[in-house]
N, C-alpha and C positions, 0 to 999 in steps of 0.2 A: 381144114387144118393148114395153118400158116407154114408156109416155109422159111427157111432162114432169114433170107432178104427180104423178104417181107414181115420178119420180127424185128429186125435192127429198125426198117422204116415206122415200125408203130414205137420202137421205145425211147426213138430221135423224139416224133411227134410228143408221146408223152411229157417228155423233159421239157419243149418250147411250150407246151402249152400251161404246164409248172410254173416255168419261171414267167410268163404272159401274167396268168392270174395273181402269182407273187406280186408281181412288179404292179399290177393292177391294185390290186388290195394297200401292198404300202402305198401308192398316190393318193388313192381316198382314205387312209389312214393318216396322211400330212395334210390334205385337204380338210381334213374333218376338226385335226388339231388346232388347223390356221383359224378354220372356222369359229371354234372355239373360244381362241384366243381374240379375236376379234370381236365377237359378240359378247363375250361373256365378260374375260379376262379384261377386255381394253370398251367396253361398247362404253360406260360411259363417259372416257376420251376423245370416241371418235364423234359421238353423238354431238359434243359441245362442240368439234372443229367443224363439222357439217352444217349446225345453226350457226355456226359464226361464216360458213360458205353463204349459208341463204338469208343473214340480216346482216346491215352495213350502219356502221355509225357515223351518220351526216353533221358538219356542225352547224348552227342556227345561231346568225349573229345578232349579237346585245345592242340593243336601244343606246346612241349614244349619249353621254350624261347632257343636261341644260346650265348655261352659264347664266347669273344673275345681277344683276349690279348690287351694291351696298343695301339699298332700298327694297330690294323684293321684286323691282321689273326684270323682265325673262330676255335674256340678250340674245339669244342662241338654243333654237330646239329642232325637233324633230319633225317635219310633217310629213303627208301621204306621198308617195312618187309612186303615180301611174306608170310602168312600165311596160317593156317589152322585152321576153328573153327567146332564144330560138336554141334548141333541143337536136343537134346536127344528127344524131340515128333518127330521128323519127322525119326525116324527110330524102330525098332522094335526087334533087336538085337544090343546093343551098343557095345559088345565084339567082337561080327562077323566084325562087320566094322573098327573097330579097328586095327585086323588082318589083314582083307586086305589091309587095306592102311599101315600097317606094311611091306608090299612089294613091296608097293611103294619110299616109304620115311621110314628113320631111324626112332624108335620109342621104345629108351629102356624101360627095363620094370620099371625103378623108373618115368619115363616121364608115361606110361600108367596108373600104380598107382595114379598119380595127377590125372588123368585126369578123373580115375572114384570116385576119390573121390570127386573132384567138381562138377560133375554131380548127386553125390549124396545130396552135402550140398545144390544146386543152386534150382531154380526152372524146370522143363523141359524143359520150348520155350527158355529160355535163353543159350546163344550163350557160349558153353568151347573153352578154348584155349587149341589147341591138340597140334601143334606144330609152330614155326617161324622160321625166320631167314634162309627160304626156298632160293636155286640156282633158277634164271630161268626156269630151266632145271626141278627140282624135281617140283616147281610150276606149269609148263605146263605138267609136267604127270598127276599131281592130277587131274588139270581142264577136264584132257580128259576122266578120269575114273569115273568123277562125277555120272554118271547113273547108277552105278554098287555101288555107296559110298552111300547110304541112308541116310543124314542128314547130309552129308559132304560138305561145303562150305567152297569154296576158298574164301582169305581176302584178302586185299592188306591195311594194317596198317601204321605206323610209329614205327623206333626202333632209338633209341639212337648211335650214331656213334661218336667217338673219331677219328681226325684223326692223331692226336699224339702217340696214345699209352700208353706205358709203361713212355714216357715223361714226360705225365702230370696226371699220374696215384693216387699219393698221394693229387696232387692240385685239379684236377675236382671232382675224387672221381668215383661212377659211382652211376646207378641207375639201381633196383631191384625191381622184383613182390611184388607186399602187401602180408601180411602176414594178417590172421585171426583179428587180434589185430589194425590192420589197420583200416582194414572194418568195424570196431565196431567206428569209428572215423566217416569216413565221407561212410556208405552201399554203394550209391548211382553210386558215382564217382566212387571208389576205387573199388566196380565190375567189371568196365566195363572189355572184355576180353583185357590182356594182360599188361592193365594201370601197370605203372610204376613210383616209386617215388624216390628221393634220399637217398640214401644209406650212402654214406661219402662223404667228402670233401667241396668243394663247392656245388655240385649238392645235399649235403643234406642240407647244411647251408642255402643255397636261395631258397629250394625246393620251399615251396611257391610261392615265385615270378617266378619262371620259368614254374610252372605248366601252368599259365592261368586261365582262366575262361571257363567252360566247356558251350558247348554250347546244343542247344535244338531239337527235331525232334520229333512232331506232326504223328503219326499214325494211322491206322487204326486196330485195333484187331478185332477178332472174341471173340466167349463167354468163348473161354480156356483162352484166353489171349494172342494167337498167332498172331504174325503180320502181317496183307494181306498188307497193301502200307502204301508206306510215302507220307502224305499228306503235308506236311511242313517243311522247317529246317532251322537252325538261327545256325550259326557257331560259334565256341569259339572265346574269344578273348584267340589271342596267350600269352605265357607266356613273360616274360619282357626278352629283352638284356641285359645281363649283362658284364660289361665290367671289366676288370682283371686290378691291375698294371703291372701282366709280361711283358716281353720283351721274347718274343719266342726265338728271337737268341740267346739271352744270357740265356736259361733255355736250351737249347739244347747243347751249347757248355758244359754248367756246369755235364749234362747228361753224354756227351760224353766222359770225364773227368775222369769219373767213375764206366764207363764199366767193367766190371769186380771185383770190388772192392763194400765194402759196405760202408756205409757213404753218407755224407750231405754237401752241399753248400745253403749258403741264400747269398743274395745282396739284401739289401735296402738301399731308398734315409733315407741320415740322416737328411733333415731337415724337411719330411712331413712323414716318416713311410710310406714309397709306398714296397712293397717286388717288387723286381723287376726279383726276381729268388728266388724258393724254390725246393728246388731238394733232393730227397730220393732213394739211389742207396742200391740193384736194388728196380726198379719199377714191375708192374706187367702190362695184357694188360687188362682196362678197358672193352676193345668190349667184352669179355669174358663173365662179369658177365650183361651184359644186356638183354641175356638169359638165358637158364638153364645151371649152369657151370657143368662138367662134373666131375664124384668124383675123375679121375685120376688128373688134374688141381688143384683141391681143395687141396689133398693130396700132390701133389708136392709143390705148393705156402706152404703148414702149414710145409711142414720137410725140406724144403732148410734153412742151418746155418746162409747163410743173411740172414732172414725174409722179402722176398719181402714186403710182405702185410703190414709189420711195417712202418709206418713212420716216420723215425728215426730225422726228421726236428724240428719238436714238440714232439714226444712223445721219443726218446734217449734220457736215458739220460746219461750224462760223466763225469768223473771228468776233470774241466778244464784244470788240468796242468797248465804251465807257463804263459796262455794266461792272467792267473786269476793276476799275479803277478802288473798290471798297476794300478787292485783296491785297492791292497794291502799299493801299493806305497799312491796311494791320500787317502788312510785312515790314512794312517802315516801323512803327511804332516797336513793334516787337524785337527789334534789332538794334534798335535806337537809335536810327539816321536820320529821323526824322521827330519829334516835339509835335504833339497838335498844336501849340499857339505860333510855331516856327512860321516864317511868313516867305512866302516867295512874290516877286515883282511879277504878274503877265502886262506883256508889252502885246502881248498880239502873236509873239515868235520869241521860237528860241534858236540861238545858232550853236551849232556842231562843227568846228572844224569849215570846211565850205559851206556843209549846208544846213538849209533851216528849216527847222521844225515849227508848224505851226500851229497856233490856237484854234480851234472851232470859232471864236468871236471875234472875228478882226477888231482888230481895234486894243485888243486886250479887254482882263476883266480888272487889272489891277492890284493892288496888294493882295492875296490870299493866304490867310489859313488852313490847316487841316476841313475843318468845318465845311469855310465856301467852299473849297475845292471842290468837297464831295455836292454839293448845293447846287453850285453854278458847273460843274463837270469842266473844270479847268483846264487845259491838257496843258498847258504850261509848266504848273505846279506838279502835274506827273510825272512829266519829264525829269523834272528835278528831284522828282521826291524816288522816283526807281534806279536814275544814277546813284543818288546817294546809299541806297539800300543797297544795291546789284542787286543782279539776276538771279545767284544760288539762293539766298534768302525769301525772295520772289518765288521761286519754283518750287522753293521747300514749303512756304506755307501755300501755296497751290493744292500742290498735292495733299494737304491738311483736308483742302474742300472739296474733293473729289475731283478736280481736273485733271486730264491725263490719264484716267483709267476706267473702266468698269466695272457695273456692280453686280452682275450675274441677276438682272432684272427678266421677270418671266417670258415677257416676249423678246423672242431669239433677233439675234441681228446686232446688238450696239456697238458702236465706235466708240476708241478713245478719245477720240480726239488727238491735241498735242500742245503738252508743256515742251517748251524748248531751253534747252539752256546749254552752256555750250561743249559739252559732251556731246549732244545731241547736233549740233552744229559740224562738230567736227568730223563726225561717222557721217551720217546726213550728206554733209553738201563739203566736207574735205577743205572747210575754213577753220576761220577763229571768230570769236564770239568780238562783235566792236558796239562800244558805247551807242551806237546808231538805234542798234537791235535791242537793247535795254532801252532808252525811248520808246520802241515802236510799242513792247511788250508793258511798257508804263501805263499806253492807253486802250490796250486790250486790242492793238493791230500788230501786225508783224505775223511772225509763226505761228502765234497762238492760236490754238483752233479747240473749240466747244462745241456743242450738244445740246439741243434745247432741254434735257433730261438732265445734264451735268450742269446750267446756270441754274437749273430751278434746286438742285438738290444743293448747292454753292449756297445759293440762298437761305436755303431752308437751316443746312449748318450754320448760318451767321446769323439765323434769327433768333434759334433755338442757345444761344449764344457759347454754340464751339461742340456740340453732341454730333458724331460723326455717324447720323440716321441714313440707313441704306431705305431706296426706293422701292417698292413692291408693289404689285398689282394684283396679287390674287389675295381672298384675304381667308378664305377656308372652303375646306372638301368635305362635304355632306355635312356642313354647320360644325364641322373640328373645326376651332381655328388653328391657325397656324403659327407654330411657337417659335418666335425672332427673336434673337442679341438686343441685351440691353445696349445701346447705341456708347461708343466709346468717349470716354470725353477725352478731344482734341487739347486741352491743356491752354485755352487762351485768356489771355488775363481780363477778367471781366470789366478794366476802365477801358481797355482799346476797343471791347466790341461795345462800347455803349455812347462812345467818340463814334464810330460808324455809324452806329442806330440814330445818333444826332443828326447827322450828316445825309443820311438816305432821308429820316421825316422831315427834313429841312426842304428836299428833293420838290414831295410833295404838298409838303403842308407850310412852308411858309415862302412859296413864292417862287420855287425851283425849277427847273428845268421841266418840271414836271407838273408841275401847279395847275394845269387846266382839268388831272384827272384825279383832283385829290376825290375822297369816299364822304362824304356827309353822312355820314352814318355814327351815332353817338356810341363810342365803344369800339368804335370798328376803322380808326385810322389806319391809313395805307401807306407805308415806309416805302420806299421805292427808289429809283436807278436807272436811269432813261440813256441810249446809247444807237448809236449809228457806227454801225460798219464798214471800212470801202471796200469794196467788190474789186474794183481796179481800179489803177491809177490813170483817170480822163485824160485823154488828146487835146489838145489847145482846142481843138472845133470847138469840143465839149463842156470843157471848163467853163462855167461860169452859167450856163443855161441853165434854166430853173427844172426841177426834177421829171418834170410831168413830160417836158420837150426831148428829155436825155430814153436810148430806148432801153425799153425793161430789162434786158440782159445784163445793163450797166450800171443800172443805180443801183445807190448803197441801201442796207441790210437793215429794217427798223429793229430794236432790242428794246424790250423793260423787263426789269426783273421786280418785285414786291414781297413785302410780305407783311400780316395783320392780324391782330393789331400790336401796332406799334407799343403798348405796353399790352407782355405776358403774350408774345407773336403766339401762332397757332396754323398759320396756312401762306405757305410762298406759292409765289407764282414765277413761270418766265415766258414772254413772250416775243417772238423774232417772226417778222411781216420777209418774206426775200423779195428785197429789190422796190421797200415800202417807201424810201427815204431816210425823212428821222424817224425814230423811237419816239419823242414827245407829241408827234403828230399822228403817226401809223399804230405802234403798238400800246402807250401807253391808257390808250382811250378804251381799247379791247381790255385790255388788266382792269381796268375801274369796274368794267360792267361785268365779269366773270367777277372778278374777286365781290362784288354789290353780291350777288346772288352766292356765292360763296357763303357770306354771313346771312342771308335770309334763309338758307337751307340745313345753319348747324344744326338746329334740334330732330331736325327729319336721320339726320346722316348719325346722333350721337344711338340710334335703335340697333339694337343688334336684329339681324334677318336669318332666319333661320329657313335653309329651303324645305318644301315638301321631301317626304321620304319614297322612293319609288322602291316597289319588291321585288318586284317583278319585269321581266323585259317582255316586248311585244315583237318580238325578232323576225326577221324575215328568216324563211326558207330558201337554200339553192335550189 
């Protein structure tokens, strides 16, 4: 029998072991609720958060689109690039394996430097690009050495291929690795190894449309985030076809044309603004920079005296020389300072105050009219005929032809050039505009500065006689064409441009300054515009030496501009040799045989081309 203090001690115990079991019972009474709620209440919430813990959606980039010429030839596509990517979790020294596969395959040390610094910015499982644009040959040594390479996996990708060349070097442009500043645009895409977007040209102007749409691949990861299998994948769509105005043959003759020499030929239709040839001599080779360019490349392209890399189509600029003398004429006419039959005396010179201004033809050419002037390329008669008009009248119907501005043409880069007048004089250089400088701009020297892109579309408006047609180089996206402005009419009174149209086939076709490169071709007369630029103004040394003796940096700029035929025009041309001489000797003999095969190729170029339809992309995986 319990005594007292030993009843108080069992009825303490009692009570702690009450509230224990209480306290027990309510925990697994809230644990069983949680339970519950978790499995029951919420299990199909958490089931979908946990498969989206254990599958990752990778993207898989779109095939990018092919570029065509007018004709159906393939300017720009896709081929195989053997690769190499390296996997930085699956290996345990990244420098060791680096090295050895440094003796497998070239791997200089500005390439190895990228390659640990990506691995440094990147996360680990994700996939560096160590090198491409692997031989067969160097591809199958890797594959064999994989066992020995610890995180080294062979790729088999997509690279960009030109199969033109240096052709079409300034037109397509090429495409290049992102840049940091990229991937702050779109992370995702622009990761992946090796993606590539456009640089210049077209391939940067359409980048977008030619990228695609990147497509998708469902995974399997572990808890790092490394990938065990693909569980699914959904292809990009490929980027869009885009189709060019070129005319291949006739952008390879104009090429070939030019070999050796620097300078520029355009061909466009005048009555819809089609280019039909843009050509920048020299070119350089696009396949080059679709990898890593090498710095000996890089340095040769930046110190050769052409400037391959320039594109001298749009961004040269020149003074026009003579070519400019046709706008001069219908500024006169149209102001009325000038009469076609009006006659001015060349003596050989004109004098200004001290100084004198002289003729191209010592000696003079003699009485002229409108007509000769333009015929014989008088600068006498310019002289006189842009004092009489001035300069605002001059610059106003300039700008009529597109000189002085831009036209928002596909590939990126163009210059204005520069109409001067003397607004522009005064901001400029903090003068006044004097008689001297209307002379100079009479004969298409002085301030004035063009574009082998701006004389040909000049052209093209004065053939098409006064349609203010904008230039364009693309000409439709997966066979849309592309829907352009009826072309504005410039308001020119149709006897003055037909005074000029006289005057330019006079150039050519009856004995002109231009007469050695007239077209015998029935149908297919060549209107034309022959011109020389100076470069600078010769030192006594130099003066007078014949051009071949003078060195290439200094001689003056060959020009011709055309267009054909001469009745119911259809296609101008411009062409500028730097540093060729004249125009009648340098360029004008290049225009004959481009523009000869111009008309031998209309009926080929009047087919509409329609590209193949791609549905599907063949996209690489990261």
């Amino acid at each position: 029998m319990m005594d007292g203090r030993e009843s108080v001690r069992y009825r303490a115990f009692s009570r702690r072991t009450a509230l224990v079991s209480a306290g027990t019972l309510g925990l697994f009474t809230l644990l069983a609720g949680r339970m519950f709620q978790l499995s029951v209440l919420q299990g199909d919430e958490f089931a979908t958060l946990a498969e989206d813990n254990r599958i990752n959606l990778q993207l898989v980039a779109p095939r990018r689109g092919r570029v065509y010429d007018r004709t159906g030839v393939l300017l720009a596509d896709t081929a195989q690039n053997f690769r190499v990517l390296l996997v930085p979790e699956q290996t345990k020294n990244v420098r060791a394996v680096l090295e050895r596969l440094s003796q497998i395959i070239e791997l200089p040390p500005a390439r190895l430097q990228r390659v640990l610094r990506d691995i440094n910015r990147g996360k680990k499982f994700n996939p560096v690009l160590v090198a491409e644009g692997l031989t067969w040959e160097q591809f199958a040594k890797v594959n064999l050495s994989t066992p020995d390479l610890a995180g080294i996996v062979p790729d088999v990708g997509e690279l960009r291929s030109y199969p033109f060349g240096p052709w079409l070097s300034h037109v397509l442009g090429y495409v290049a690795g992102v840049t940091d500043k990229d991937i702050e645009k779109e992370p995702e895409l622009l990761s992946l190894p090796g993606f590539r977007i456009g640089r210049s040209g077209v391939e940067r102007a359409a980048d977008e449309a030619l990228r695609g749409k990147p497509g998708a691949s469902n995974v399997e990861v572990n808890a790092h985030g490394r990938v065990i299998r693909e569980l699914s994948r959904r292809e990009g769509m490929p980027g869009k076809e885009v189709v060019l105005s070129l005319d291949m043959e006739v952008q390879k003759l104009a090429q070939e044309k030019l070999v050796g020499q620097s300078g520029s030929v355009v061909v466009m239709d005048v009555t819809n603004g089609e280019i039909i040839s843009i050509v920048s001599a020299p070119g350089f080779d696009p396949n080059a920079f679709t990898g890593t360019v090498s710095p000996t490349i890089w340095r040769q392209l930046n110190e050769d005296e052409h400037k391959p890399l320039l594109n001298k189509a749009i961004t040269g600029i020149y003074p026009p020389g003579s070519t400019y003398k046709p706008i001069v004429a219908l500024a006169a006419l149209a102001s009325g300072a000038m009469s076609p039959s009006q006659r001015v005396h060349c003596s050989g010179a004109r004098a200004l105050g001290s100084h004198v201004f002289h003729c191209w033809k010592r000696g003079g050419h003699g009485s002229m009219d409108m007509h000769l002037a333009i015929k014989n390329s008088c600068d006498v008669y310019f002289y006189e005929c842009a004092r009489r008009t001035g300069i605002e009248a001059i610059a106003a119907m300039s700008r009529k032809f597109g000189l002085g501005q831009v036209y928002g043409l596909e590939i990126p880069g163009e210059k204005s050039g520069l109409m001067p007048d003397p607004e522009w004089k005064k901001r400029a250089r903090n003068d006044i505009w004097r008689d001297g400088d209307t002379f100079n701009v009479g004969i298409g020297q002085g301030a004035v500065l063009t574009t082998p892109l701006q004389l040909c579309v000049m052209t093209a408006r004065l053939a098409n006689g006064g349609k203010a047609v904008m230039p364009h180089v693309i000409r439709s996206f997966d066979g849309v064409d592309r829907t352009l402005a009826v072309p504005e009419d410039m308001g020119l009174d149709p006897a003055h441009v037909k005074i000029v149209h006289g005057g330019m086939d006079a150039v050519t076709n009856q004995g002109g300054t231009g007469a050695r490169s007239r077209i015998d071709i029935e149908g297919f007369d060549m209107a034309g515009k022959t011109g020389t630029a100076q470069v600078r103004r010769l030192t006594a040394a130099l003066r007078g030496r014949s051009a071949d003796s003078i060195p290439w940096k200094f001689r003056d700029h060959a020009l011709f501009i055309a267009f054909a035929p001469v009745e119911n025009p259809r296609y101008a041309i411009s062409v500028i040799v730097e540093h060729g001489g004249g125009g009648s000797k340098a360029a004008a003999p290049i225009a004959k045989e481009v523009m000869t095969l111009v008309a031998q190729r209309d009926p080929a170029r009047q087919k509409v081309f329609v590209p193949p339809s791609r549905t599907a992309s063949v996209g690489s995986k990261a």
